[in-house]
C-alpha positions as CSV (number, residue, x, y, z in Angstrom):
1,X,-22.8,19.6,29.3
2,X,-21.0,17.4,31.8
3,X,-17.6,18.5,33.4
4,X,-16.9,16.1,36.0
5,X,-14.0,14.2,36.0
6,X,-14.6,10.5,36.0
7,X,-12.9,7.8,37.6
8,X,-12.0,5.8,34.1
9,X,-9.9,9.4,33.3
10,X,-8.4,9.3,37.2
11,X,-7.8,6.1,36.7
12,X,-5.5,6.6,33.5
13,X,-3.1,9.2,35.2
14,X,0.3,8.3,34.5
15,X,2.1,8.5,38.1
16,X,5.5,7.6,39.2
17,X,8.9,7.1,36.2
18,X,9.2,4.5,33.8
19,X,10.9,1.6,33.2
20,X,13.2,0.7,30.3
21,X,14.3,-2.0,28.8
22,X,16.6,-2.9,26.1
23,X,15.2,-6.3,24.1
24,X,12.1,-6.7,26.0
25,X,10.7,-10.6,25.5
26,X,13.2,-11.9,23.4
27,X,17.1,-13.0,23.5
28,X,19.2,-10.4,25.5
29,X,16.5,-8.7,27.5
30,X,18.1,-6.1,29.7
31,X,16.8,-3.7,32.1
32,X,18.2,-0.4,31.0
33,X,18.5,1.3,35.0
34,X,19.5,3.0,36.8
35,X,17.5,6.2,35.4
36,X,17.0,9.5,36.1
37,X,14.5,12.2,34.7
38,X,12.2,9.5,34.3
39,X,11.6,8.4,30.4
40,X,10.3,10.4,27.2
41,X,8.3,8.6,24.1
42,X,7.6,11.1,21.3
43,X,6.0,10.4,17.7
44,X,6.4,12.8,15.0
45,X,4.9,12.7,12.1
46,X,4.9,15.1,8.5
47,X,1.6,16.1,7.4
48,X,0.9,17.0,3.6
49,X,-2.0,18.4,2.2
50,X,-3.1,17.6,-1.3
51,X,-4.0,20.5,-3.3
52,X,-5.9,21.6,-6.1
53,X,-6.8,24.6,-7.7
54,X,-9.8,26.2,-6.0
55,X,-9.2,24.8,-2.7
56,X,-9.8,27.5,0.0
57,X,-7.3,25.5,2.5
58,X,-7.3,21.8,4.0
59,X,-9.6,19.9,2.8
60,X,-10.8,16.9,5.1
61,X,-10.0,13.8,3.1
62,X,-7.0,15.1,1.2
63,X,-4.7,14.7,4.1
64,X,-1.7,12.2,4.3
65,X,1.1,10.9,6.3
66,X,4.5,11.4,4.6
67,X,6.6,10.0,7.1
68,X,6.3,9.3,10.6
69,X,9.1,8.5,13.2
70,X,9.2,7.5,17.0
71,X,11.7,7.8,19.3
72,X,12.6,6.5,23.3
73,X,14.7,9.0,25.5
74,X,15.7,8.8,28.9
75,X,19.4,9.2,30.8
76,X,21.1,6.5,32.6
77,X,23.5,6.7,35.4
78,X,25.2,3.0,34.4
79,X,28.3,4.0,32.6
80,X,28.3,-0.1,31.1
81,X,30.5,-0.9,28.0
82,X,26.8,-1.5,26.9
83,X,25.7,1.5,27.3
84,X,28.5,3.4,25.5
85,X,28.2,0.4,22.4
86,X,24.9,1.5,22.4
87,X,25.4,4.9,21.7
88,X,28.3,4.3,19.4
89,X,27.0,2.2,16.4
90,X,29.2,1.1,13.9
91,X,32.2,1.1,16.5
92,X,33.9,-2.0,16.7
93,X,33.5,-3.9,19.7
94,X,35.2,-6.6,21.3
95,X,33.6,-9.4,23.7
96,X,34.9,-12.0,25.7
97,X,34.3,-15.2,24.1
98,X,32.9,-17.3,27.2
99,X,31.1,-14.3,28.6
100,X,30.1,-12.5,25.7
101,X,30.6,-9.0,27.8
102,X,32.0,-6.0,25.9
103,X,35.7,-5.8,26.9
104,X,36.6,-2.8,24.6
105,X,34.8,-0.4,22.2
106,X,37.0,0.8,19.4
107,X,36.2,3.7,16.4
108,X,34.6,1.6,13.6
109,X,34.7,2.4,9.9
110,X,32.7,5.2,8.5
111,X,29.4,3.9,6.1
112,X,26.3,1.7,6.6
113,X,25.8,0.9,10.3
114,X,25.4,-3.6,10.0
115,X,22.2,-4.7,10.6
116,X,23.2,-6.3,13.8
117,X,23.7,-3.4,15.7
118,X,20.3,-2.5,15.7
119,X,18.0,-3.7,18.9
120,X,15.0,-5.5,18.4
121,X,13.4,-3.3,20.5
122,X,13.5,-0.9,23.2
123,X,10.1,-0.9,25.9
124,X,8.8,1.0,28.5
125,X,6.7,0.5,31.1
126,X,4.7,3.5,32.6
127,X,2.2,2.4,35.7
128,X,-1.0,4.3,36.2
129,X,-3.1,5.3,39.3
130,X,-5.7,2.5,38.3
131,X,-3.1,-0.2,38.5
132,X,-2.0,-1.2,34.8
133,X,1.4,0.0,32.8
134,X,1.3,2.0,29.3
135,X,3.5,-0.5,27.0
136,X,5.6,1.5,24.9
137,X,7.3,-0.8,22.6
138,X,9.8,0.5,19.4
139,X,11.4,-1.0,16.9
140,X,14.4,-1.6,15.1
141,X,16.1,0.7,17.7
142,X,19.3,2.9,17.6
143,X,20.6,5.7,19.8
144,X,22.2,8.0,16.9
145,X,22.7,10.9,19.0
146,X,26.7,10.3,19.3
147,X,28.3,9.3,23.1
148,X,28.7,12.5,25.2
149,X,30.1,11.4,28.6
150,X,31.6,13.1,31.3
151,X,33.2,12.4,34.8
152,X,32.4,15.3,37.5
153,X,33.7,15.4,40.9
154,X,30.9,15.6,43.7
155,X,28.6,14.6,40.7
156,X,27.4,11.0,38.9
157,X,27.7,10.9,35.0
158,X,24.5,10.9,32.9
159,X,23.9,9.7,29.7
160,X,21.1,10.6,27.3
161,X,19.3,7.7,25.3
162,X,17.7,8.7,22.1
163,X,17.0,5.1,21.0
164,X,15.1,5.6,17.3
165,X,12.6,3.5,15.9
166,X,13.3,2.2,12.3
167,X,11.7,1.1,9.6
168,X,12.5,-1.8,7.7
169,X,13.1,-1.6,3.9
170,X,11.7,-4.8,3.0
171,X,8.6,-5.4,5.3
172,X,5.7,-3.3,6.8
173,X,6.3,-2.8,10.3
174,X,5.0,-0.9,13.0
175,X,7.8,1.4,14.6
176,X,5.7,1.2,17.4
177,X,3.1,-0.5,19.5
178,X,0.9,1.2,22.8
179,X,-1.0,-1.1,25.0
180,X,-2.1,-1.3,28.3
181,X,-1.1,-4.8,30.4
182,X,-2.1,-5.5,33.7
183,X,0.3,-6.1,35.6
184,X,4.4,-6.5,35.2
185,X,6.2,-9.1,37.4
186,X,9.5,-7.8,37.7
187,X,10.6,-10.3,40.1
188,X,10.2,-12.8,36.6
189,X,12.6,-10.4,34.7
């Protein structure tokens, strides 16, 4: 039995934090930074088995995939109007006409969050000792973890990101998407 490491595995070791960003290649791209704690992607899934009388446990082929939800978590230092819209949907927010920056967030209505104030997508980038980036990609984000926000002397305020993946009800897509890419210009962006 071999138990050498080999340089493909050395060369897939995540090193170094991620990058996030908020609409990645379409209208309203954003870096999401300044960051700290580095970024978190997590897929849960619910398992069932299917049984039957006689069965003496799981059974391999009567396994399925109930439901299955991804998520995108890191904290930001950059207190932006953006930010807090972010983790506040369904609040009414107010933009400048010719700028279209936020200029005030407001308590919106309770009941269905509009389909607008979900993002396309949120993406990280992860580099790796061999060079390439890990492409995390969800979609149909929103951060549904509430606004907690505070201001501490001698201290910067964080903010947790819990963006969610979402499916949609009237098409099959994927919540998420993990590639490699070779190589990420960030002078382009």
């Amino acid at each position: 039995m071999e138990t050498k490491i080999t340089k493909e595995q050395i060369k897939n070791i995540q090193i170094d934090h991620g990058i996030l960003f908020r609409n990645y290649g379409v209208e309203g791209q954003e870096l999401i930074a300044p960051l700290r704690g580095g970024t978190n992607f997590k897929v849960e899934r619910t398992y069932r088995n299917i049984d039957y009388d006689g069965s003496k446990g799981k059974t391999k082929g009567l396994k399925t995939i109930d439901d299955e939800n991804a998520t995108l978590t890191a904290k930001t230092l950059n207190c932006s109007l953006q930010t807090f819209a972010d983790k506040l949907p369904g609040a009414k927010v107010t933009r400048d006409n010719q700028t279209k920056k936020i200029t005030k967030i407001e308590a919106g209505k309770l009941g269905i969050i509009s389909e607008d104030d979900y993002i396309t997508n949120i993406t990280m980038f992860a580099k790796t000792i061999g060079g390439e980036y890990i492409k995390v990609t969800i979609t149909n984000a929103l951060d549904e973890n509430g606004l907690d926000f505070s201001a501490v002397q001698k201290a910067e305020g964080e903010i947790e990101l819990v963006y969610s993946a979402h499916h949609e009800y009237d098409e099959d897509t994927a919540l998420y998407n993990i590639e490699y890419i070779s190589n990420l210009d960030l002078e382009e962006m």
